[in-house]
C-alpha positions as CSV (number, residue, x, y, z in Angstrom):
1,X,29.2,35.2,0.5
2,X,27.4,36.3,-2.8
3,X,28.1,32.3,-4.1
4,X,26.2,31.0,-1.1
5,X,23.4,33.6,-1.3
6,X,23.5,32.4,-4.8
7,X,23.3,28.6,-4.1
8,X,20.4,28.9,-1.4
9,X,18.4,31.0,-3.8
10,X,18.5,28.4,-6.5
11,X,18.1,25.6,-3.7
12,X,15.5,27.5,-2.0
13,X,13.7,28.1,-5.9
14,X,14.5,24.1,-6.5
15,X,11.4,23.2,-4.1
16,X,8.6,24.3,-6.7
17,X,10.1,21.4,-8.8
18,X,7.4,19.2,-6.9
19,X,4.3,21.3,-8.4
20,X,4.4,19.0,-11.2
21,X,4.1,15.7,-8.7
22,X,1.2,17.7,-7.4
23,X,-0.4,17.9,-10.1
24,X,0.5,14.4,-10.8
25,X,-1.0,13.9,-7.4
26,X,-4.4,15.4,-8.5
27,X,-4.4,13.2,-11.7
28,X,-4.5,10.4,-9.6
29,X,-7.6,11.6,-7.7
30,X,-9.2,12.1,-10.9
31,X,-8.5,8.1,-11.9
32,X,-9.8,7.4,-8.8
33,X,-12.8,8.9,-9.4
34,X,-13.2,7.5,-13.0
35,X,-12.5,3.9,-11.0
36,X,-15.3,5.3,-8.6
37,X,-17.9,6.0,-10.6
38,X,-17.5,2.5,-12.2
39,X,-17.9,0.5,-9.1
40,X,-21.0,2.7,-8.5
41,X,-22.2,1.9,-11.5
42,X,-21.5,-1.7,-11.3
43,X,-22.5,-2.1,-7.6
44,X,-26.1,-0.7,-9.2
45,X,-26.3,-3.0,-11.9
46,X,-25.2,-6.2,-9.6
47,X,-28.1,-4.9,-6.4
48,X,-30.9,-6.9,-7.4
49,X,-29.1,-10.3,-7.4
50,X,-26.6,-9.4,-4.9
51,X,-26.7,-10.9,-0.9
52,X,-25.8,-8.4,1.8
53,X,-22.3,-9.6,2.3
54,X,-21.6,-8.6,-1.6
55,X,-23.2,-5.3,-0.8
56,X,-20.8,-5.0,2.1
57,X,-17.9,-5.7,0.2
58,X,-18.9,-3.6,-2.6
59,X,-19.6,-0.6,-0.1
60,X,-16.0,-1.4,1.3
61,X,-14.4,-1.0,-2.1
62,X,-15.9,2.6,-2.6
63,X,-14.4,3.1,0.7
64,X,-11.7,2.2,-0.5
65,X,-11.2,5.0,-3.1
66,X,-12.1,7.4,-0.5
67,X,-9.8,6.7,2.0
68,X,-7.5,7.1,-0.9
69,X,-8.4,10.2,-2.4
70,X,-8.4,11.7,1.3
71,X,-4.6,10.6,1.5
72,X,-3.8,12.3,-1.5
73,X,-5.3,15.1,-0.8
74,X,-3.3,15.1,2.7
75,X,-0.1,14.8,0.9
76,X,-0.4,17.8,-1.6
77,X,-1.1,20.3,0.9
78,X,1.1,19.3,3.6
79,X,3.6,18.9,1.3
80,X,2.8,22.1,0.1
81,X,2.7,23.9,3.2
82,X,5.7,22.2,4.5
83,X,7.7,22.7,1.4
84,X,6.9,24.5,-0.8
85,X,4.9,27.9,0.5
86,X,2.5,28.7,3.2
87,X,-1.1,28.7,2.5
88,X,-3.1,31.5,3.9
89,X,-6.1,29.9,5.2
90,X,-7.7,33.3,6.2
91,X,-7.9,33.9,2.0
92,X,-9.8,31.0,1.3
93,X,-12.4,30.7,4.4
94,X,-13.5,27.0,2.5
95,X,-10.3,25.4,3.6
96,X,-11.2,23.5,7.0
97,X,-9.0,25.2,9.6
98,X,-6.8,22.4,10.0
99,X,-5.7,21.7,6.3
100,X,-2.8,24.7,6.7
101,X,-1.2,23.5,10.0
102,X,-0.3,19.6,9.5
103,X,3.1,19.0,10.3
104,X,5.7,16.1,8.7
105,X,4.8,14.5,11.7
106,X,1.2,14.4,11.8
107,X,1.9,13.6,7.9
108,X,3.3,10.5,8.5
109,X,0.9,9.2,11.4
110,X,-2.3,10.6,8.8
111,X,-0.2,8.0,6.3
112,X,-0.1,5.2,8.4
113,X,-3.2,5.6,9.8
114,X,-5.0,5.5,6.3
115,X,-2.6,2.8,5.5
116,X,-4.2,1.0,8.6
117,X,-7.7,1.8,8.1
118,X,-7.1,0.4,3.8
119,X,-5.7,-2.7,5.5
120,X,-8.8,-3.3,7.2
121,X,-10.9,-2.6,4.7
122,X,-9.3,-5.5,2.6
123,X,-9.0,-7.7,5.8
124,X,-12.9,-6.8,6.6
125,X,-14.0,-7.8,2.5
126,X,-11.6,-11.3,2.7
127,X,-13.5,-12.0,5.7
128,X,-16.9,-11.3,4.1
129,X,-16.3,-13.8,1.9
130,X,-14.7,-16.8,3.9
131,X,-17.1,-19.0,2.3
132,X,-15.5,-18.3,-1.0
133,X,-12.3,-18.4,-0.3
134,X,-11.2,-22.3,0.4
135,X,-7.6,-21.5,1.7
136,X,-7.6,-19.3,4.6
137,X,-3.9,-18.2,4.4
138,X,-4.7,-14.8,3.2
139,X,-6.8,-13.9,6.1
140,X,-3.8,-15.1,8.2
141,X,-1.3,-12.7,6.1
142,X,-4.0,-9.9,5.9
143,X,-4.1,-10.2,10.1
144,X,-0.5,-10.2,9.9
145,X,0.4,-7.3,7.8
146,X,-2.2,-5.3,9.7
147,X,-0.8,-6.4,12.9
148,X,2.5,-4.8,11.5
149,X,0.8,-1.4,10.6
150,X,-0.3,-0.8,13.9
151,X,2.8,-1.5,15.8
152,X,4.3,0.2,13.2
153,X,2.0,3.1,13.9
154,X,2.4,2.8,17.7
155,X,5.9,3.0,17.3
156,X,6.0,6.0,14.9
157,X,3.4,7.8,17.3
158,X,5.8,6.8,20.5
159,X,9.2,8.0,18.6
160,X,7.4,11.1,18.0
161,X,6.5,11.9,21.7
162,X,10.0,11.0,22.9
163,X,11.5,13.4,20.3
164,X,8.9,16.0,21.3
165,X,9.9,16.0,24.7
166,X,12.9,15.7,23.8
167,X,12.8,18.9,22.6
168,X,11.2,20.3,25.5
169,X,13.7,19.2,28.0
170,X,16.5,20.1,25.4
């Protein structure tokens, strides 16, 4: 008995092992930003000569780096909360309500859905620029993959509502 109290407490301490890919995590926003800051800059520096659809596209890459960051972000503290320790939201009143109750399940739809909504950022900019773009195949692949995305979202999003009730009836 004392072994296995033994074992689950080093198992049980194993899971602050990911702080470091947390902070890893956060790194990554920061390069991100950097990356942001230079399309900014660039977008500025290209607006007088630039048409409306290279606007567009430029506005679409920032977006981009948002959506991004926001996944990040959605990772670390789920994966936090879910693994590592509870967060007390009613210490830091900042925190939108929310941040402190997101399941492994509404994880992985929040992935997929950002996945989605990157996917049509890049679809929307390749179509923006149709006229510069003589072979149309990477639309076609770009519809494609995003077609996959979604069904693989409506599937994830139907598996979890079976397993839900599931556990209901169960």
């Amino acid at each position: 008995m004392q072994i296995e109290r033994r074992l689950e407490t080093v198992v049980l301490a194993g899971r602050w092992l990911m702080l470091p890919f947390f902070a890893g995590l956060l790194i990554a926003i920061l390069l991100l930003l950097y990356k942001f800051g230079a399309e900014l800059l660039g977008g500025f520096q290209r607006l007088p000569g630039a048409s409306s659809a290279e606007v567009i596209v430029g506005v679409l890459n920032l977006l981009d780096y948002v959506l991004t960051a926001n996944l990040i972000l959605i990772v670390i503290f789920a994966s936090y909360q879910n693994f590592v320790a509870k967060i007390e939201t009613a210490k830091h009143p900042q925190l939108p309500d929310d941040l402190g109750r997101v399941s492994f399940t509404t994880l992985k739809q929040k992935i997929l859905g950002s996945i989605v909504a990157l996917a049509a950022v890049e679809m929307l900019e390749v179509y923006m620029n149709l006229q510069t773009y003589p072979d149309t195949s990477k639309l076609g692949w770009l519809i494609g993959m995003q077609l996959t995305f979604v069904v693989s979202m409506l599937m994830l999003a139907i598996a979890d509502r079976l397993a839900e009730h599931r556990g209901k009836d169960g």
